[in-house]
Residue frames as qw, qx, qy, qz and C-alpha x, y, z in Angstrom:
[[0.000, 0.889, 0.457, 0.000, 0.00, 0.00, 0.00],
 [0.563, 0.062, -0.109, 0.817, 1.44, 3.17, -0.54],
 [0.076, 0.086, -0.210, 0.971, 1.39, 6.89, 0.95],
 [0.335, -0.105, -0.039, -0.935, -1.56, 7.90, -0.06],
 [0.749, -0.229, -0.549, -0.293, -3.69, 4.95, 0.33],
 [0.505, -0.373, -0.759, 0.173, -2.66, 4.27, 3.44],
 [0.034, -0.051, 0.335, -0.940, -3.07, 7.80, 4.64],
 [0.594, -0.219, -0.293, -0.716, -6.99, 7.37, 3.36],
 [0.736, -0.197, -0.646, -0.049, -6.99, 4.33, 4.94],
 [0.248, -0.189, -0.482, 0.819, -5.97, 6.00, 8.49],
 [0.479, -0.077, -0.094, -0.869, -8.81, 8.74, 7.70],
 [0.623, -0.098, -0.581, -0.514, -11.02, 6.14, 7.30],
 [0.430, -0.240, -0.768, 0.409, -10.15, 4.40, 10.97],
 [0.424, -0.828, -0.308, -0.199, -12.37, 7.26, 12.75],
 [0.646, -0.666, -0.007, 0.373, -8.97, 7.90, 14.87],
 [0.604, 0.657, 0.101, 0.439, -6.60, 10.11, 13.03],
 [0.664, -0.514, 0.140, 0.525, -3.00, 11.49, 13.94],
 [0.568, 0.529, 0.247, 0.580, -2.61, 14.23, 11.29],
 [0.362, -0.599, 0.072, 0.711, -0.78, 17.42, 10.61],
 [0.521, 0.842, 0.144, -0.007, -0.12, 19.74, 7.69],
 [0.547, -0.316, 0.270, 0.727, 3.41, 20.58, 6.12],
 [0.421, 0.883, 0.127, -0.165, 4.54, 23.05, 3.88],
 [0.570, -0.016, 0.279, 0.773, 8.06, 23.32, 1.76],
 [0.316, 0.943, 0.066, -0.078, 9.15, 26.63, 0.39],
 [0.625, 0.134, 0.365, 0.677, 11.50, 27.17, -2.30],
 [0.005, -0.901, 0.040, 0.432, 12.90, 30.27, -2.94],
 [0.815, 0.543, 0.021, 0.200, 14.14, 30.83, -6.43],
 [0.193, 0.747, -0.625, 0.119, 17.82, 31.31, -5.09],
 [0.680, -0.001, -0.733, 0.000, 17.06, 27.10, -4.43],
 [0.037, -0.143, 0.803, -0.578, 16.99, 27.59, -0.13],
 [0.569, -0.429, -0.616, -0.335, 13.98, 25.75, 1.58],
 [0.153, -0.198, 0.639, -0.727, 12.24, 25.96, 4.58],
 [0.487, -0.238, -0.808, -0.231, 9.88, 23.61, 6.04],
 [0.345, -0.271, 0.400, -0.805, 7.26, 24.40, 8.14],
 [0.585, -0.343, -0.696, -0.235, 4.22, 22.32, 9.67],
 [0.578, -0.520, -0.056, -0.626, 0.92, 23.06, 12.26],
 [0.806, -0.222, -0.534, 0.126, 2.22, 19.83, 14.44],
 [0.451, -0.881, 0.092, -0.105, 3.22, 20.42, 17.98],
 [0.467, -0.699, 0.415, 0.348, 6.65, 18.96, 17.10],
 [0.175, 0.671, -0.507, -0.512, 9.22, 18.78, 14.20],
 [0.907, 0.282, 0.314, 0.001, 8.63, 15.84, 11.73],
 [0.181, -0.555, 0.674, 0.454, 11.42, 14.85, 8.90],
 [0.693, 0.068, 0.680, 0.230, 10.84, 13.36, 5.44],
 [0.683, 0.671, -0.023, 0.288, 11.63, 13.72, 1.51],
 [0.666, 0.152, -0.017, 0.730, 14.89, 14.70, 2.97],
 [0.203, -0.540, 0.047, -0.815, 13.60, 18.19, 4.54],
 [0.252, -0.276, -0.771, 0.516, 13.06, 18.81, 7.86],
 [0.280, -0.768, -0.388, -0.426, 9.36, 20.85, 9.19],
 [0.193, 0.243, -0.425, 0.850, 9.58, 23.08, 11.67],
 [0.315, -0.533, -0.674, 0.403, 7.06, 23.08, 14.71],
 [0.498, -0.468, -0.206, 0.700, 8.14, 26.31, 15.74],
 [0.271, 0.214, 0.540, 0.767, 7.65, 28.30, 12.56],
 [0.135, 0.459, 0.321, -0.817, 4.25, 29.70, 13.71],
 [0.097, 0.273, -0.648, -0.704, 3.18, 28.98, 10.11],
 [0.436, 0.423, 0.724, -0.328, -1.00, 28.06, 9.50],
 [0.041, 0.071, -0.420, -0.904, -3.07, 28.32, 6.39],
 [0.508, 0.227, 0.310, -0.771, -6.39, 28.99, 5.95],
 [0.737, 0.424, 0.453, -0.266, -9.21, 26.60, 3.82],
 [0.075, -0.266, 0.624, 0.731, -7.61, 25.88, 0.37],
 [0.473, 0.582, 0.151, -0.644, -10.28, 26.64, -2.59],
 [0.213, -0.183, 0.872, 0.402, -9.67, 23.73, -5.24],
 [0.727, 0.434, 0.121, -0.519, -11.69, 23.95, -8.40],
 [0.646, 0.193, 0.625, 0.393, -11.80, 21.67, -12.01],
 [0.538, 0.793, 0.178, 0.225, -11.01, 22.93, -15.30],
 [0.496, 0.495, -0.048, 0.712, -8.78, 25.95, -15.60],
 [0.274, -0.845, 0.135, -0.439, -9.75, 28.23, -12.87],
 [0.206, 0.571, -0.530, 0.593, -7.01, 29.15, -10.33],
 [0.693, -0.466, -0.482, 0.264, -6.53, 27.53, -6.79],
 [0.242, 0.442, -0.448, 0.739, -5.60, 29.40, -4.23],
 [0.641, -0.666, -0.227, 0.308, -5.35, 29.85, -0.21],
 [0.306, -0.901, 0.005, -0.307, -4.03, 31.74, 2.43],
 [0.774, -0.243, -0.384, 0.441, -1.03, 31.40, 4.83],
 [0.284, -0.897, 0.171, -0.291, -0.15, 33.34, 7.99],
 [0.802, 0.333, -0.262, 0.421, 2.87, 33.22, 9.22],
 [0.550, -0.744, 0.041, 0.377, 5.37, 34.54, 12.53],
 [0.539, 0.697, -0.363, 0.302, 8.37, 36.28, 11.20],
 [0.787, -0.600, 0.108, 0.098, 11.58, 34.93, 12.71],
 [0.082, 0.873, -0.423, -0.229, 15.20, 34.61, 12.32],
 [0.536, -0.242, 0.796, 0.141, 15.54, 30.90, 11.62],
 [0.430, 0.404, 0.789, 0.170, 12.89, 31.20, 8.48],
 [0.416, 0.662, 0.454, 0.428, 11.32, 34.21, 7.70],
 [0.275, -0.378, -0.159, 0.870, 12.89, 37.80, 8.37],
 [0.241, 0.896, 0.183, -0.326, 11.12, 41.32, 7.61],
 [0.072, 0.667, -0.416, -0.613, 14.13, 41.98, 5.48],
 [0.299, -0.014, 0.846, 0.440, 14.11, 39.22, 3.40],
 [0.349, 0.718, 0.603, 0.015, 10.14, 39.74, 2.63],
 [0.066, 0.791, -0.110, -0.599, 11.36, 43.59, 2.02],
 [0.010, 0.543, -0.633, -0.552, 13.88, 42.36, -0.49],
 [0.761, 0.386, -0.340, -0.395, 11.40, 40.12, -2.68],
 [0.095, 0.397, -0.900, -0.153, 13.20, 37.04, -1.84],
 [0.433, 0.111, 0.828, -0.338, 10.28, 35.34, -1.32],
 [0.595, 0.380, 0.149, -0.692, 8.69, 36.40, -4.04],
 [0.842, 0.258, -0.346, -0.325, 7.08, 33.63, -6.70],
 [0.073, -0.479, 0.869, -0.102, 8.51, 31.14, -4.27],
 [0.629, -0.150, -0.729, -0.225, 7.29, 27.39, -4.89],
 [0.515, -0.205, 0.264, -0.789, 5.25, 26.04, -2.68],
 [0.575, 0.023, -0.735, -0.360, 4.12, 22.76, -1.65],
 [0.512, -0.294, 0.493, -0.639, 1.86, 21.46, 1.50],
 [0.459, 0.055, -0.879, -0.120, 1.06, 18.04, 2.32],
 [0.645, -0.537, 0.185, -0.511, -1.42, 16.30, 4.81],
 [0.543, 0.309, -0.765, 0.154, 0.37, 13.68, 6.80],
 [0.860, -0.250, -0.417, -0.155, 0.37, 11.47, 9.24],
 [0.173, -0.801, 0.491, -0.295, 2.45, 12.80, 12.46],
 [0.749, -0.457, 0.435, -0.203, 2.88, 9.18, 13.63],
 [0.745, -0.082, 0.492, 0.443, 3.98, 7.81, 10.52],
 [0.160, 0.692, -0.202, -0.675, 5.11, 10.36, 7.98],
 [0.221, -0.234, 0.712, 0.624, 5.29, 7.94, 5.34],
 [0.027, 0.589, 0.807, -0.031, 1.32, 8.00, 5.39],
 [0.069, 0.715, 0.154, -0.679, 0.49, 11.36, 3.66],
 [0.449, 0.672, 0.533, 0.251, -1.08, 13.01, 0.49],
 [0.182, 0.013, 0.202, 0.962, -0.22, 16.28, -1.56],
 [0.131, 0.848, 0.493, -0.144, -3.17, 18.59, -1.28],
 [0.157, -0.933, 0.035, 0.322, -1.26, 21.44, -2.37],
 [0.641, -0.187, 0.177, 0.723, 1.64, 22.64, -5.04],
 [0.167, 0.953, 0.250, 0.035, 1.72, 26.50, -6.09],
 [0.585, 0.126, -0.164, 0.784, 3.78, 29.20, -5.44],
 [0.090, -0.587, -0.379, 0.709, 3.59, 32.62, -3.16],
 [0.267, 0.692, 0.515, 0.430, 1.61, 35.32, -4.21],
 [0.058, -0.738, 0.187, -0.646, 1.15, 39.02, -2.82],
 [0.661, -0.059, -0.540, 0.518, 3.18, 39.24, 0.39],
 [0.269, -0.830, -0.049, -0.486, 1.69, 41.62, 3.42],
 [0.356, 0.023, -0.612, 0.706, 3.67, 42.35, 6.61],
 [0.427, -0.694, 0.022, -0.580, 2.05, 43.52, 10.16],
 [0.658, -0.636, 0.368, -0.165, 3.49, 43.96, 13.10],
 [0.355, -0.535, 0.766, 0.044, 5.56, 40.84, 14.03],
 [0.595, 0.075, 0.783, 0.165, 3.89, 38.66, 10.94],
 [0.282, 0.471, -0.251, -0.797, 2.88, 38.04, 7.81],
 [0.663, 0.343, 0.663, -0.060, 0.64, 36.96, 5.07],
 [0.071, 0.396, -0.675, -0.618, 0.60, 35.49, 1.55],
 [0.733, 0.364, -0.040, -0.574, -1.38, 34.88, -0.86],
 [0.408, -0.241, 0.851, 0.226, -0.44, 30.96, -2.12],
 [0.691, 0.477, -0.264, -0.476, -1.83, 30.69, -6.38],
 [0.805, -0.146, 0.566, -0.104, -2.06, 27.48, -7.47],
 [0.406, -0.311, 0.469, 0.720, 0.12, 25.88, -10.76],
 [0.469, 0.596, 0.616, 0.213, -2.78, 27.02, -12.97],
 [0.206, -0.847, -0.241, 0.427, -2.16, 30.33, -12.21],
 [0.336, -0.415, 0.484, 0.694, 0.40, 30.55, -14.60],
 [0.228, 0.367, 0.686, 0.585, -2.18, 30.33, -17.37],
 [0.043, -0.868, -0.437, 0.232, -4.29, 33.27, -16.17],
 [0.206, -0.702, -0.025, 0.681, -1.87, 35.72, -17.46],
 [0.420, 0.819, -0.039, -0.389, -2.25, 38.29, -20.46],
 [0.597, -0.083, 0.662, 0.446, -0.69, 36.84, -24.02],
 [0.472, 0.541, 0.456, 0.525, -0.01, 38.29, -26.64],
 [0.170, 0.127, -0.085, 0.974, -0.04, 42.54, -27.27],
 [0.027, 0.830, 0.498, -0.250, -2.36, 45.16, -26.05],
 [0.313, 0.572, 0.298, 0.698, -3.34, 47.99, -27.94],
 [0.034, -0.967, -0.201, -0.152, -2.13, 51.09, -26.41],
 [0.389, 0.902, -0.119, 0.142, -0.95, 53.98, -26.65],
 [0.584, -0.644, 0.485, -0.098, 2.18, 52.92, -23.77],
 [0.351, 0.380, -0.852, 0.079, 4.93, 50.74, -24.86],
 [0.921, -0.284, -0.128, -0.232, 4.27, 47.39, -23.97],
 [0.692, 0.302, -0.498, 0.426, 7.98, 46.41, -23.74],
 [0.624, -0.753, -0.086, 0.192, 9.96, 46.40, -20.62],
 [0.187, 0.957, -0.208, -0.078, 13.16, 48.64, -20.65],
 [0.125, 0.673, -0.712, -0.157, 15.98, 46.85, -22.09],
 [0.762, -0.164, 0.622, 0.072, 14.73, 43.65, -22.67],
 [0.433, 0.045, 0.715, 0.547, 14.73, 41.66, -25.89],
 [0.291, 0.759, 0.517, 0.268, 11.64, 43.24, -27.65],
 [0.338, -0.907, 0.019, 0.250, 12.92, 47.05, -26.01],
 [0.634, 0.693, 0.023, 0.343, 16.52, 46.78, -27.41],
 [0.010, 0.939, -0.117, 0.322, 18.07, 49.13, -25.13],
 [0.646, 0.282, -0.531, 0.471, 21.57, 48.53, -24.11],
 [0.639, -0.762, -0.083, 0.061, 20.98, 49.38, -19.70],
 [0.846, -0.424, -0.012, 0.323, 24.56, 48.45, -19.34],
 [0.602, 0.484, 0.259, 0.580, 25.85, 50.95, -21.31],
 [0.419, -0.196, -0.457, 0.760, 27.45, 54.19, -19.78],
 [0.198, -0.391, -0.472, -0.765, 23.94, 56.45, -21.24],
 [0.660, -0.541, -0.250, -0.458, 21.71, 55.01, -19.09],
 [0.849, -0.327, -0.409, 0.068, 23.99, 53.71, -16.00],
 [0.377, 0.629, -0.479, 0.482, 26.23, 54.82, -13.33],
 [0.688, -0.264, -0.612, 0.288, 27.68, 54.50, -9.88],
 [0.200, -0.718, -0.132, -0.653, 27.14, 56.52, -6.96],
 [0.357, -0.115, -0.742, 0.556, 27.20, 57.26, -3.16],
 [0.349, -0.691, -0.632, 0.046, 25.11, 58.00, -1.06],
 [0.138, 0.611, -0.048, 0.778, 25.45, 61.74, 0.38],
 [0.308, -0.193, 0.315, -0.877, 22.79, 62.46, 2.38],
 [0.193, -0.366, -0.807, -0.422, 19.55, 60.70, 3.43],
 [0.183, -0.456, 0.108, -0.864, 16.58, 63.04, 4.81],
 [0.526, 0.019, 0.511, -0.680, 13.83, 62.78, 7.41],
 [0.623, 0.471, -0.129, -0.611, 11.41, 61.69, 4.28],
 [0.769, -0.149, 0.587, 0.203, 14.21, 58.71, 3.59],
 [0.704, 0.710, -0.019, -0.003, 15.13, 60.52, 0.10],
 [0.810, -0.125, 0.274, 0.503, 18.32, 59.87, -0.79],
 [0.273, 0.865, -0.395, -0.148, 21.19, 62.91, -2.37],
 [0.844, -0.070, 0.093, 0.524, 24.03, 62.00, -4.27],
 [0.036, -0.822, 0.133, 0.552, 26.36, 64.64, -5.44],
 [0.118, -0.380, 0.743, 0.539, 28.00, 64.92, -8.73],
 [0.352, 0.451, 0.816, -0.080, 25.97, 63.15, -11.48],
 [0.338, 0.689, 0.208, -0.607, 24.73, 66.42, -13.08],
 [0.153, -0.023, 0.871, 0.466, 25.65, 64.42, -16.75],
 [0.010, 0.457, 0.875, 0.156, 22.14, 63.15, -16.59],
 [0.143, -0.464, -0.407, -0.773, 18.90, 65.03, -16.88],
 [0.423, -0.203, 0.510, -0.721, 16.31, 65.97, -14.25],
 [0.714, -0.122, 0.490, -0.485, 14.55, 63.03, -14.13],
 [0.426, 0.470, -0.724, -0.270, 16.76, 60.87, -15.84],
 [0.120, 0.014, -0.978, 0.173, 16.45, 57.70, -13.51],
 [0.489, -0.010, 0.568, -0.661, 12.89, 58.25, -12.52],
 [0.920, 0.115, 0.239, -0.289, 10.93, 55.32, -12.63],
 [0.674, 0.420, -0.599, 0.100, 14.20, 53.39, -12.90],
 [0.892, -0.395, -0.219, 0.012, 15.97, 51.33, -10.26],
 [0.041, -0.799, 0.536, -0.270, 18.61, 51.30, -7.59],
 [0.951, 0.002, -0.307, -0.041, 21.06, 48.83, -6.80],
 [0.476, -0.810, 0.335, -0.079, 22.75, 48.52, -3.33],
 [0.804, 0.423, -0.409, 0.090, 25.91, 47.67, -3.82],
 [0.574, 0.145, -0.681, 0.431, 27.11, 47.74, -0.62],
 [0.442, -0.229, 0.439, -0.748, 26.25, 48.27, 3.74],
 [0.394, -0.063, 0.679, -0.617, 23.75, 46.70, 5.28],
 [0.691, 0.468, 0.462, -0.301, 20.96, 46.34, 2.59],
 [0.140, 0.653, -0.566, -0.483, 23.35, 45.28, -0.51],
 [0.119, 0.126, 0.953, 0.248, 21.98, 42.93, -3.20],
 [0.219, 0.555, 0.695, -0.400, 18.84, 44.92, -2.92],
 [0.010, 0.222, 0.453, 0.863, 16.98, 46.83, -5.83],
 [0.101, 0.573, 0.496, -0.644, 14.71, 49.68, -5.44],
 [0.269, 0.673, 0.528, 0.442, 12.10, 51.26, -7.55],
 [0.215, -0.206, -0.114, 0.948, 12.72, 55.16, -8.23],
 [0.021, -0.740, -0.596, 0.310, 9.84, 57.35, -7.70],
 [0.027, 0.982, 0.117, -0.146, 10.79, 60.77, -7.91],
 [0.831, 0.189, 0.086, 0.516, 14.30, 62.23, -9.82],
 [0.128, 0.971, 0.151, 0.137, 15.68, 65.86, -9.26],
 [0.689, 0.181, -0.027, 0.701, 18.60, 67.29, -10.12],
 [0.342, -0.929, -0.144, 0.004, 19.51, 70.34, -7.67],
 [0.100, 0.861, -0.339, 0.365, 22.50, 72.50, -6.93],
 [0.344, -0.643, 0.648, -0.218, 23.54, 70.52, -4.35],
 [0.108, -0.123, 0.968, 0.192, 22.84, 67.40, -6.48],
 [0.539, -0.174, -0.648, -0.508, 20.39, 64.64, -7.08],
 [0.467, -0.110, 0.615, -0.626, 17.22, 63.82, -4.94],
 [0.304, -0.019, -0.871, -0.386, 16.02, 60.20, -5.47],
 [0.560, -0.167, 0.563, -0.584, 12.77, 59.62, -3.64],
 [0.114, -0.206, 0.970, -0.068, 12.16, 55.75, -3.06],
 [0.608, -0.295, -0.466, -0.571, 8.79, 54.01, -4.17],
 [0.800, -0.579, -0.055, -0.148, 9.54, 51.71, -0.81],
 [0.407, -0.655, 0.637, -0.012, 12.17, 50.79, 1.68],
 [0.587, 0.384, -0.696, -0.151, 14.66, 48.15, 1.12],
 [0.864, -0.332, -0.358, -0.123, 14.11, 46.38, 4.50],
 [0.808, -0.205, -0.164, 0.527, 17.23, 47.08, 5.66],
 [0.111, -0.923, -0.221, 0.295, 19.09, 50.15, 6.42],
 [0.602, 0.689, 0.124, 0.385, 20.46, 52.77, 4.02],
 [0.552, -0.595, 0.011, 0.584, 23.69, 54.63, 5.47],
 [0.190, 0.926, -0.173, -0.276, 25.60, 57.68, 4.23],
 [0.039, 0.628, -0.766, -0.133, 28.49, 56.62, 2.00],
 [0.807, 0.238, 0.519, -0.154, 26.64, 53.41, 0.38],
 [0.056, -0.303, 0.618, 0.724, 27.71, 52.50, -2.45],
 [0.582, 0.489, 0.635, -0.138, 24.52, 51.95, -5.19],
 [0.209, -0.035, 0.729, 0.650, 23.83, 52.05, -8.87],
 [0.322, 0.461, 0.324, -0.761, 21.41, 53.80, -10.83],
 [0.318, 0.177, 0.842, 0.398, 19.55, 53.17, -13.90],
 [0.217, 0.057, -0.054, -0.973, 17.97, 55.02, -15.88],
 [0.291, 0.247, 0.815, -0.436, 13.53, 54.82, -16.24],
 [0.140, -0.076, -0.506, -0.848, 11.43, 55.19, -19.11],
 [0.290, 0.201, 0.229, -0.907, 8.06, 56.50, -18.91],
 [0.414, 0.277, 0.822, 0.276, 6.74, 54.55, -22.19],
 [0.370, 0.784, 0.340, -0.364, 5.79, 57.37, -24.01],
 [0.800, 0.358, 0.259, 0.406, 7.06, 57.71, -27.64],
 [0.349, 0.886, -0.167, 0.256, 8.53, 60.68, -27.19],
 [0.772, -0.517, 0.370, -0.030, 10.44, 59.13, -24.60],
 [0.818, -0.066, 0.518, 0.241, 11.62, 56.65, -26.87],
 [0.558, 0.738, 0.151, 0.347, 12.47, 58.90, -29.71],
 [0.124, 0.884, -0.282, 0.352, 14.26, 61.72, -27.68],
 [0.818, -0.442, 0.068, -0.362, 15.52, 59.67, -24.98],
 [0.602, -0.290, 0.699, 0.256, 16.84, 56.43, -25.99],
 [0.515, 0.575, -0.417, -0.480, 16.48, 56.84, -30.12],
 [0.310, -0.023, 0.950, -0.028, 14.78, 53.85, -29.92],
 [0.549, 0.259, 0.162, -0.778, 11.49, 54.69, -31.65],
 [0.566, 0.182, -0.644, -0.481, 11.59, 51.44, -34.29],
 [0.380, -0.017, -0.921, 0.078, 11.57, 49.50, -31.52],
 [0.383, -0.080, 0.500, -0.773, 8.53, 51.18, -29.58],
 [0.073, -0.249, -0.965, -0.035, 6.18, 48.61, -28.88],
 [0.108, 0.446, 0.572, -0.680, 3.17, 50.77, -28.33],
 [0.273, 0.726, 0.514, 0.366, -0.12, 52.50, -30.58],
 [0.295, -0.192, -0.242, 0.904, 1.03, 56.02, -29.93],
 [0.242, 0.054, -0.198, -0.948, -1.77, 57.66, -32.41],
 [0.100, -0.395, -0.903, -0.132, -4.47, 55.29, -31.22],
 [0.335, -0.683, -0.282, -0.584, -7.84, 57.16, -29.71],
 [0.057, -0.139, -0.777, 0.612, -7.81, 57.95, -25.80],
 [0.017, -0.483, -0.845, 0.230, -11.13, 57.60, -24.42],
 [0.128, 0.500, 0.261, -0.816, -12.15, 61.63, -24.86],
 [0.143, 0.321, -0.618, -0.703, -12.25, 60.89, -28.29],
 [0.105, -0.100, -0.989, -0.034, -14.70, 58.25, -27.98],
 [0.072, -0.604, -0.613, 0.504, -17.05, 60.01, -26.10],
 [0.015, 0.392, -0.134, -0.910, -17.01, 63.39, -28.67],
 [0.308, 0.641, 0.696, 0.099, -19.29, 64.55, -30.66],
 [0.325, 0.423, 0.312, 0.786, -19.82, 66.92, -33.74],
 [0.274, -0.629, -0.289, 0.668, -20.29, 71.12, -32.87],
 [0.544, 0.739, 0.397, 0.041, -21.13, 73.54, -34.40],
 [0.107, -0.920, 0.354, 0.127, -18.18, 75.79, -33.64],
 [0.415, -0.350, 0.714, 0.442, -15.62, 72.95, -35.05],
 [0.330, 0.463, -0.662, -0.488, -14.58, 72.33, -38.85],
 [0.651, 0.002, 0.743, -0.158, -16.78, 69.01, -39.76],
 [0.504, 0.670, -0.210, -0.503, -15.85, 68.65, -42.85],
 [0.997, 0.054, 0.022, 0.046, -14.36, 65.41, -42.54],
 [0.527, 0.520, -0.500, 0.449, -10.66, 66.08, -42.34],
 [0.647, -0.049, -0.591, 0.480, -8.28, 65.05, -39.92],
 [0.568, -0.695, -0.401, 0.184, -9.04, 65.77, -36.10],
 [0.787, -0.108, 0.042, 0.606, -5.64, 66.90, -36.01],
 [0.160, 0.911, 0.337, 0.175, -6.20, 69.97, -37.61]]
């Protein structure tokens, strides 16, 4: 008889000695193994952690194509999860896999579960995620959308745009950081005012190095550049970091024409209709004579 049968076959005895587990894989390959039992349990070669503080709520399992998903709450700790990791994304789109087992004999247990994390919330001294099951991966948008926005991300393959190139990249210290948490550098004044906004920063060294932030805000001042931060990196920024900047594109075609003199490769409808157009209607004060809008 094997696992799973004889787990059913334990269900079935009216006296039952079960538990939940979970594995998580993070896509830099580390695991952690949690489980709802009052003490640690061991098998596929992974060990579950009691202690973990880790529970998940009703899982929602349909047929056909539509998406599983559930819930898990979680303790942050320093043996498993930390606030900084969740800061820095390492969790994010981590695999997932939960099992129901048999605490007395672990070799007596069924997959009910295999997914990967979704949106990740912190409070206070825990947190919760959102856990998408492996259909999930067919729910997402294929193929182009029409509008008027570049569809491309900057510098990949469909985009074109050399990043690594000394145009759109440089290196930097830290200066200053305010009340607000905005970050000066000095020097820099190469680049436009809001050359890097809605590009990224990369800590290259301190405390919170390996991390990448999304730029918000870009200004270029007499006493330098002010970068304000879409969010924190989890860790703390110090004066005299070292970090890397990148520039951000906006997706608008003039963007990509004056910019990066990329325009063959914008991916966007630039001269499609926006919605006001849709909604107009003929006047007597305008030219309706059938020629171009554009006038």
């Amino acid at each position: 008889m094997n696992g799973k049968d004889a787990l059913y076959a334990h269900l079935a005895s009216g006296s039952t000695t079960v538990c939940h587990c979970w594995l998580v894989t993070r896509q830099d390959g580390q695991s952690f193994g949690f489980t709802d039992h009052d003490s640690d349990l061991q098998f596929a070669g992974h060990d579950f952690a009691a202690a973990s503080g880790l529970s998940a709520g009703a899982l929602q399992q349909t047929t056909g194509l539509s998406v599983d998903n559930s819930e898990a709450l979680g303790a942050l700790s320093a043996a498993s999860v930390t606030k900084e990791d969740l800061a820095r994304g390492k969790f994010d789109g981590a695999e997932v896999q939960s099992w129901l087992v048999n605490w007395a004999n672990v070799a007596q247990r069924v997959t009910e579960f295999r997914g990967s994390f979704g949106e990740v919330s912190q409070k206070g001294g825990g947190f919760r995620v959102e856990l998408r099951g492996l259909t999930e991966g067919l729910n997402q948008l294929q193929g182009r959308a029409y509008q008027a926005g570049c569809g491309a991300v900057l510098g990949d393959g469909r985009c074109g745009v050399d990043l690594a190139t000394a145009a759109y990249r440089t290196t930097a210290e830290i200066a200053e950081i305010d009340v607000l948490g905005r970050l000066r550098i000095e020097g820099q004044t190469g680049f436009a005012d809001r050359w890097f906004e809605r590009g990224q920063i990369e800590v290259l060294s301190g405390a919170s190095a390996g991390a990448t932030i999304m730029v918000k805000g870009d200004r270029l001042g007499t006493t330098g550049r002010v970068l304000d931060l879409w969010h924190g990196t989890g860790a703390a920024l110090a004066e005299g970091d070292t970090i890397r900047l990148t520039a951000g594109c906006d997706r608008r075609a003039a963007s990509c024409r004056e910019k990066f003199a990329n325009f063959l490769n914008f991916r966007g409808f630039p001269h499609i209709p926006g919605e006001d157009w849709l909604t107009s209607y003929p006047a007597s004060s305008t030219n309706n004579d059938g020629g171009s809008l554009q006038g």
